[in-house]
N, C-alpha and C positions, 0 to 999 in steps of 0.2 A: 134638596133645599139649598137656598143661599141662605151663607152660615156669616155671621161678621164675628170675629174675635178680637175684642179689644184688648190688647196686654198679649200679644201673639206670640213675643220673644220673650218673655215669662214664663216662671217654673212651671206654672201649671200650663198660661196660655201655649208654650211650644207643644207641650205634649199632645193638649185637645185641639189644634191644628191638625198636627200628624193623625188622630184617632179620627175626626169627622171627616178627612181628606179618605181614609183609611172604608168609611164606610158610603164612599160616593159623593159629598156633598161636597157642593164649591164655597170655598171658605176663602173671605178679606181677611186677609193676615194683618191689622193693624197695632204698628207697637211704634214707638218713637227708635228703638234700635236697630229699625229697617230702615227707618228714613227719619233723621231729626228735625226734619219741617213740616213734612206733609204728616205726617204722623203724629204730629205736637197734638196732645187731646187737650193741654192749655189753653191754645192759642182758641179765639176770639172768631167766629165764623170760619171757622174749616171747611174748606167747599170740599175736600178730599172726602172728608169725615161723612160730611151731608151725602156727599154721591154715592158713598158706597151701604150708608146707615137707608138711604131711597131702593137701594138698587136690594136689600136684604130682605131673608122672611122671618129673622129671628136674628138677635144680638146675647153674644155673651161678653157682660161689662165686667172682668178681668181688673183692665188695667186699673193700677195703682204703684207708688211709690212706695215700695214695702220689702222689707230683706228680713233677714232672721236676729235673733237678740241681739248681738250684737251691734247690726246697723241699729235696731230699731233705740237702742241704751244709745247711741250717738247720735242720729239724728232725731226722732220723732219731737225734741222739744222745741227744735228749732223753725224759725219762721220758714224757710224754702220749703221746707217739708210738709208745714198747714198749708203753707200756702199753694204750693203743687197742687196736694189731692184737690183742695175744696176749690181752686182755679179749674181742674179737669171734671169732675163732675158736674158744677154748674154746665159747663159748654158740652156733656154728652150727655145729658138727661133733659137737659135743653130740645136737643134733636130727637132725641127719643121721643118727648112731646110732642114735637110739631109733628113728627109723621107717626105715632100711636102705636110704634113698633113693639113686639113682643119684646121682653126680655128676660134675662135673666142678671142680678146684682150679686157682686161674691161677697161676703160680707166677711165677717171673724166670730170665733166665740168667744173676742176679745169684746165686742162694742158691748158689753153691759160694764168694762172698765174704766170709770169716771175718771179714775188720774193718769189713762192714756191716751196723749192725744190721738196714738193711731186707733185705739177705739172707739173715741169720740169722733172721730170723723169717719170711719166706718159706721155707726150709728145715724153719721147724719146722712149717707148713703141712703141707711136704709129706711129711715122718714120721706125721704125723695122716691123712691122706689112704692113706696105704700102711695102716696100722694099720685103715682102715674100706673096704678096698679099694673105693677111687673111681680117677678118672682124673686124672693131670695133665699140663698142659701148661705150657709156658716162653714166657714172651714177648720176645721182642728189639724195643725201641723201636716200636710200634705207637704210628702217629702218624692222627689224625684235629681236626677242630673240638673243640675245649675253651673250657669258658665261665669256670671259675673262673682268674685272668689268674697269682693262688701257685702255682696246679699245674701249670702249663699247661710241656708240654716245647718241645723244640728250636725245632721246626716251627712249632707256634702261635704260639712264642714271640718268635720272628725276625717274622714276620707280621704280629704285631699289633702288634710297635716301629715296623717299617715303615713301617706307615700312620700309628701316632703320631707318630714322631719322627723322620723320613727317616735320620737319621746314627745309623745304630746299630752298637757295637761288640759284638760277641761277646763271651762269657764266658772262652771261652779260646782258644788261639792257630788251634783249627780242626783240628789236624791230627791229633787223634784221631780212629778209625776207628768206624761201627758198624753195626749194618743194622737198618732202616728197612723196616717194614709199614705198608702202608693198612688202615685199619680195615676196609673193608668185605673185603679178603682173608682177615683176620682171622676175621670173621664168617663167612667160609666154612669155615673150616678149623676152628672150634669148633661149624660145625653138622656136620660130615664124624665128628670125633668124638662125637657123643653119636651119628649116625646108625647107625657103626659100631663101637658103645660096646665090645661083647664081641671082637671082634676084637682090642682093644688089652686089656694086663694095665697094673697098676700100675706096673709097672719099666720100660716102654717109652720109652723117651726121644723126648718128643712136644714137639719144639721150635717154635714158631710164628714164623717169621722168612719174611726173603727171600732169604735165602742168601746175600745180597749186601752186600757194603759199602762203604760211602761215607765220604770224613771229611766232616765238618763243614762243613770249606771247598768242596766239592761241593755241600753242602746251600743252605749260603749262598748259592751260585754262583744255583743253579736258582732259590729265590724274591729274588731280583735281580732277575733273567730277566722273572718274572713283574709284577715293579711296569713295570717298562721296557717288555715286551710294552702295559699297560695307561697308558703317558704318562708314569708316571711315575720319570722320567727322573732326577730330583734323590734319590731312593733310595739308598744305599748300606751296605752291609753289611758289617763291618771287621772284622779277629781282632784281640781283645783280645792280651791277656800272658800272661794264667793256662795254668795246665796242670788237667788234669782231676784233681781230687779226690776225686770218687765214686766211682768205678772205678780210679782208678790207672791207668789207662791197662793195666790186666789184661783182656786178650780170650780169649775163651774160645773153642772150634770149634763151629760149632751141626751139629745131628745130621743128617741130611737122611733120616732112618727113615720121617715124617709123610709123605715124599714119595710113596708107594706108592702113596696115597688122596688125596693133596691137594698140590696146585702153586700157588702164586700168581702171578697172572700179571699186576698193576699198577706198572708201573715209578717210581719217585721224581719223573719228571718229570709224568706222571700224575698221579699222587697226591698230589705238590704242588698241582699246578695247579688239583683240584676243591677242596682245604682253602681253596684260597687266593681261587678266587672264591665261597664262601660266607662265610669271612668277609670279603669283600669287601662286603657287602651290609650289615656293619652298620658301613660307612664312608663308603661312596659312594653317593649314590642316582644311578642310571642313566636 
């Protein structure tokens, strides 16, 4: 198939590049940090966008302006930031219209959170989505390598103080809960769906999680584990004071409907452990 991936250079979109390249398919890499023009999913009649959204037999709509709590506690209230998303979505759902292209919409298990704007406009994705009957799915913290260090969530984010700064405190006290995907599960379960596009309607509640959850202070625990496994023993990981902000510590029940057709089957220590020795390699030469 011709594969379009919007948000290419994204946590997730670089993975499921590499993964649908991986199982034969010719995939448009589109992200703005391949090319800051052609790529702009903002900008106003994108003939790049159009030619390759023409040229495709399935879209996965990725892109968005989203980083982990901390970008999201600094930016999400601010005007660039509404204004970004709901600028990029009108002009690719636009396209998606005019040529009736399959999709699929990545959504949050944040859009039923009225006091955030990044769920509110994930939400409003997904009214647009239902309105052009495509397919959506939720994400629950999908964690993998991340290179930009503002966006970068939990997982990378503990990781790479780590290796900086051995004493690093958390943001908040840890003992918020939440569940944690490895990207490459991820990548299965979004190629399960487009495999079994018609199977699914737009109202299906298509959660992509692990079912599982962990606080924080878990998460910490495990890449600890892993500096100490590797020597480094003067490592330490510490709960801050704060409490969660982005969430409010509001947890939601995730669906387990996805389950029928798709399981993940990587565990937290797993999938720490492969984040943690690749980016290991842009600290340590072996």
């Amino acid at each position: 198939m011709k594969i379009a991936v919007l948000g290419a250079a994204g946590q997730i979109g670089a993975y499921l590049t590499e993964y649908l390249e991986k199982k034969g398919h010719t995939v448009h890499a589109i992200d703005k940090v391949i090319d800051p023009h052609w790529h702009d999913l903002t900008m106003p009649n994108n003939a790049y966008l159009t030619e390759k959204i023409i040229d495709c037999d399935f879209v996965f709509f990725l892109a968005f302006a989203v980083g982990g709590s901390r970008y999201l506690k600094k930016y999400q209230h601010t005007y660039d930031f509404i204004a970004e998303n709901t600028k990029m979505m009108a002009q690719v759902f636009q396209v998606l219209k005019d040529f009736n292209k399959k999709f699929i919409f990545a959504s949050s298990q944040m859009s039923n959170m009225s006091y955030s704007p990044y769920g509110v406009t994930k939400r409003m994705g997904e009214l647009y989505t239902k309105a052009l009957n495509g397919r959506i799915v939720k994400f629950w913290n999908v964690y993998g390598v991340e290179k930009d260090p503002e966006k970068s969530h939990v997982i990378t984010d503990l990781i790479r103080k780590g290796f900086e700064e051995t004493k690093v405190t958390m943001l908040t006290d840890g003992t918020e809960e939440r569940q944690f995907l490895y990207a490459e599960d991820c990548c299965e379960a979004l190629e399960t769906v487009m495999e079994c596009y018609d199977d699914f309607s737009v109202d299906d509640p298509l959660h992509i999680t692990s079912f599982h959850s962990n606080t924080i202070k878990d998460i910490a625990a495990i890449i600890q584990g892993q500096f100490h496994i590797h020597g480094m023993y003067d490592v330490e990981i510490l709960p801050g004071e704060g409490k969660d902000t982005v969430q409010m510590d509001k947890k939601n029940q995730a669906d387990t409907y996805i389950t029928k057709w798709w399981v993940p089957t990587t565990t937290p220590d797993v999938g720490i452990r492969e984040v943690f020795n690749e980016m290991k390699k842009e600290y340590v030469n072996d």
